[in-house]
Every structure is written in structure tokens, then in C-alpha cells.
N, C-alpha and C positions, 0 to 999 in steps of 0.2 A: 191180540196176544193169545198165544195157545192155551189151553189148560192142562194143567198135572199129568193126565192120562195120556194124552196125543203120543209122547214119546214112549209112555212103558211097555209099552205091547211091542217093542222093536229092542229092547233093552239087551233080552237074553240071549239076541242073535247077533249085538250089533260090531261085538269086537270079531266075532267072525266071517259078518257081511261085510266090514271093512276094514277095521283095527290091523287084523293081520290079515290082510288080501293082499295081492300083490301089487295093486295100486295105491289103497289105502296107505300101504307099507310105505312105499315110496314117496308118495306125495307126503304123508309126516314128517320121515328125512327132510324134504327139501326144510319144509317151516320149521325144524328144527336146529336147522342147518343156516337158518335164518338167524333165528333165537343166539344160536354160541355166537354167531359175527357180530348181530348188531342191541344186542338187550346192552343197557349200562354197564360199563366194569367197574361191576362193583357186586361184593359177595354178602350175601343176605338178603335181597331186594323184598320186599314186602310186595309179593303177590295176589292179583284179585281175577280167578281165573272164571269168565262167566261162560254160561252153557259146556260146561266140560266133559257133560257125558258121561261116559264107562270111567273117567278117572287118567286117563292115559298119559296126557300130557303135563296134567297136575302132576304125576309121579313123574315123571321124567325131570320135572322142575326143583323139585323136591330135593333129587338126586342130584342137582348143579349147585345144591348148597342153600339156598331161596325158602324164603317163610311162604306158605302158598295156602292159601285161602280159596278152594277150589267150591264152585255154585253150580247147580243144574234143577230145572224145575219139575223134572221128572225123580219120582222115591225112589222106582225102580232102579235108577241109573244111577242113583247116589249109593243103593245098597251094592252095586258091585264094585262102585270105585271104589268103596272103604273095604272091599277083601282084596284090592291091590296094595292097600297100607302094611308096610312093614310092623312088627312090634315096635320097632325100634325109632320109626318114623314118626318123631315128634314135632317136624318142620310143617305139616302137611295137615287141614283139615275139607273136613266136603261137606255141604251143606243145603240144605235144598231150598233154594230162593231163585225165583223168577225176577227176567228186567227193572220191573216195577216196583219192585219190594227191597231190591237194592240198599237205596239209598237211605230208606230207615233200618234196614241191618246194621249196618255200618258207617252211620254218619259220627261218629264217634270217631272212625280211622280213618287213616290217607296211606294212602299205595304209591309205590312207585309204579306200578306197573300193574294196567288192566289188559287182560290176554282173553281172546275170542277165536278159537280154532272151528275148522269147518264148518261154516255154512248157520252157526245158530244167528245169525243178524239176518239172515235171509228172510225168517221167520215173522219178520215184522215189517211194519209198514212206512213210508217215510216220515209219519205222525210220529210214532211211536221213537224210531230211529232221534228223532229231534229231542225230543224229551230223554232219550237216553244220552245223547248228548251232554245236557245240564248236569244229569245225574254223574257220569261217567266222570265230569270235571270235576265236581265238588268234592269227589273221592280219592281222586289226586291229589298227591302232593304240585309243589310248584314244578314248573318242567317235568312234570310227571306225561310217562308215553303210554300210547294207550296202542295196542295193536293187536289187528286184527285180520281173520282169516273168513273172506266171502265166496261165494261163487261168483265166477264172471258173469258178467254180462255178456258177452260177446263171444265165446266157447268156439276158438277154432276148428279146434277137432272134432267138435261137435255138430260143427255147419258142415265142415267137410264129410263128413260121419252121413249127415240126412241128406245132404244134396247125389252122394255115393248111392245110397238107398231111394233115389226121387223120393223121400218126403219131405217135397217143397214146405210146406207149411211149418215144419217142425224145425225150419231154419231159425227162424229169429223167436223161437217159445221162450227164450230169457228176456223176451224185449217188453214183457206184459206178465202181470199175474201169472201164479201160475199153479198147480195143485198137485202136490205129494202124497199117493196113496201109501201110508205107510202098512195098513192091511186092508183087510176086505171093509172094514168097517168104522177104521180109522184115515184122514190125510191133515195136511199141512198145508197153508195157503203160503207162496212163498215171490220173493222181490227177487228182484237180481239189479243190481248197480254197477255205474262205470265209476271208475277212482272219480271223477269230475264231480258224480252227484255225493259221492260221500265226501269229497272234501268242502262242497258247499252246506251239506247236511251236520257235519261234525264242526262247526263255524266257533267250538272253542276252544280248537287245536290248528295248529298248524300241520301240514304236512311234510313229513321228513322223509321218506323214504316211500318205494312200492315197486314191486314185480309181480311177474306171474306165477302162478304153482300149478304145476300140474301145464303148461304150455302145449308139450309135446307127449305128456304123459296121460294117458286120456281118461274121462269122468270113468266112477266107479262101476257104471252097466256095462261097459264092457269089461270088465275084468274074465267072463270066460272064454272071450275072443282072446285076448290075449294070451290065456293061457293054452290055448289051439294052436296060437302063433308066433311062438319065443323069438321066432327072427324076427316079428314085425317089432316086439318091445323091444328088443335090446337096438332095433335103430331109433327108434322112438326116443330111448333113453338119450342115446348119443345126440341126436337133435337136440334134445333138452338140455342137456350139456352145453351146448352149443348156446342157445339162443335165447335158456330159458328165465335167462338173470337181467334182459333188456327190458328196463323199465319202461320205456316207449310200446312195449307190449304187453305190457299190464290186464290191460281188457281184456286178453285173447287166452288168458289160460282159463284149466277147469274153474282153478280158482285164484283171487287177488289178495294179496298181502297188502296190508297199509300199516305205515308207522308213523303216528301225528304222535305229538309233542303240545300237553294242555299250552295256553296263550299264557 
């Protein structure tokens, strides 16, 4: 499990290393684009938003109408998503609780709906993933969905990306551990899963849905490539467009969407 500090030192940069990058930007659309299609119809849902970060999608959720109960285990990350809180924004709170600490938070409530954007499940390891599991269930209500937002495993554009550059080796670095420097003096040890091991690993949901994000749209290192190269995005985009909703290619984007349904 990380501690408190790993993320803060990245906090004050990170809506502008990704939030609003031209990738970041885009790959949110798609998962949110996701969210209006397939979240319950039904207005109010009782949100339980883990690792949220800078606040981004909490507020977005907020603003669909949703009671949202936003968590992050970084302080720093929590102090800027509450200066994204309206005055007026009484749907919406942010709180700073780590995986583990969850479940005595809040075992008092049941959620319709547990939400995990970009990549904080990557974070931990399949032990821990399994125990989030129990926890994640218990906080559900009944058919309560639990959805989430990973890195692939299998990062098309990615392979294509190192094998373009011959760094062979750097082809399968999502297939094994792996380590995120997020400064000089700070990293991240991080997983990458194929839908198959997380839907063996989350064994108290069922699987309802899953695609790729970010398919044809490519991880956030490049973002200055692309902005070098508007024709190579806006074909990229169009691919995406194209192909990037086949759930049979799940593996193969930056990052994987899942939607289980507690048992």
C-alpha cells in the first residue's frame, strides 16, 4: 500500500500534467461518456469515489445530480479537490482515506455505486486487490456496481510505440511489476491486469460490461508528441472512434474500463 506522501509531491502539477492535457482531456470524455450511458437511471445514486485525486470526476458527478462521497490518500490532493467544491455544492464531499481504511469509514453506509478512475488500483498488489474485493462488497448495496478505471495490460500503442523506437524490452513492461518515478525522490510500485485476472480477483461481482479507453488514443508520455503532431491525433482520434468501444479489445487500450455488479 503506498503511504500518504507518495502522491503529494505530484498533486500541484497534476491537473496540468494530465487533467487538462490533451490526452488526459480526452481519455476522461471517453470514461465519462461511459458514466452518462451505462451508470443506473436513476438520479441521486449514492457515490463512493476511491482514489479521486485532484477532485475532477467527483465534481463532475456531483453535477449529474449524485450524492458523492469522494476519497484520496494523499492530503495534498484532497486540499485542491475541495477548492473545486462550489459554495453551493452540498451533494459532494472529499475525504482522505486510503483502500484499507475504507471499510471502517463507512461501514455504517451502502453505495450504489463505487467508482475508480485512472489507474489508482494499479497501486496495489493482487493481495491487497482481493481484500479490496470484500471490502468494496460489503459497502454495496445489493446489485450495487462497482466500476473501474485501470491501466491495460497489454497497451497497444504502447508496444507499437517501443517496438517503432527498437526498445525491445520495453514491449511487455506491463506484464511484471513495475516502478513509477513520480519525482527524484519519490515512485510507485505498480500491477497492470488483463479484464480475465480482475474478474477472477473481484470473485464478489459479476462482470457486466468492459472496453478499452484510451485504444487508439495514446498513454499520457506522449502528450508532447502529439501536440508536434495534430494530424497523427486527430487520425488516432478517428481510429478510436472506430474501434475503440470493442470490448473484445479490452486488453489493448492505455487503459481498461470494468463494470461488475456485487453477486
Amino acid at each position: 500500500m503506498y503511504t500518504k506522501t507518495t502522491f503529494d509531491v505530484i498533486a500541484d502539477t497534476y491537473d496540468k500534467d494530465f487533467t487538462n492535457s490533451i490526452i488526459g482531456s480526452l481519455q476522461r470524455k471517453k470514461v465519462w461518456h461511459y458514466l452518462t450511458k451505462y451508470l443506473p437511471q436513476k438520479n441521486n445514486l449514492q457515490v463512493l469515489e476511491i482514489n479521486c485525486g485532484t477532485g475532477e470526476d467527483a465534481v463532475w458527478l456531483a453535477q449529474q445530480g449524485h450524492q458523492v462521497t469522494a476519497t484520496d490518500l494523499s492530503s495534498e490532493m484532497i486540499a485542491i479537490a475541495n477548492k473545486k467544491k462550489t459554495i453551493q455544492a452540498n451533494n459532494i464531499q472529499f475525504e482522505i482515506n486510503g483502500f484499507d481504511t475504507l471499510i471502517t469509514s463507512y461501514k455504517q453506509q451502502q453505495f450504489d455505486v463505487v467508482f475508480s478512475n485512472f489507474a489508482g488500483l494499479n497501486c496495489i498488489n493482487k493481495e491487497a486487490l482481493a481484500q479490496l474485493n470484500k471490502d468494496l462488497a460489503a459497502l454495496l448495496k445489493p446489485n450495487g456496481q462497482l466500476i473501474i478505471v485501470l491501466l491495460g495490460k497489454y497497451c497497444l500503442l504502447e508496444r507499437l510505440y517501443f517496438l517503432f523506437r527498437s526498445e525491445l524490452k520495453k514491449i511487455n513492461r506491463r506484464k511484471q511489476k513495475a516502478t513509477a518515478w513520480l519525482s527524484d525522490n519519490n515512485y510507485q510500485d505498480t500491477w497492470c491486469y488483463s479484464y480475465q485476472e480482475l474478474q477472477t480477483i473481484f470473485s464478489a461481482f459479476k462482470l457486466k460490461r468492459k472496453q478499452p479507453i484510451g485504444l487508439f488514443i495514446p498513454p499520457s508520455y506522449l502528450e508532447e508528441t502529439v501536440k508536434k503532431h495534430r494530424t497523427i491525433l486527430y487520425l488516432l482520434k478517428f481510429f478510436d472512434s472506430l474501434f475503440g468501444n470493442i470490448s473484445l479489445l479490452s486488453n489493448y487500450g492505455d487503459h481498461i474500463i470494468l463494470q461488475l455488479e456485487k453477486k
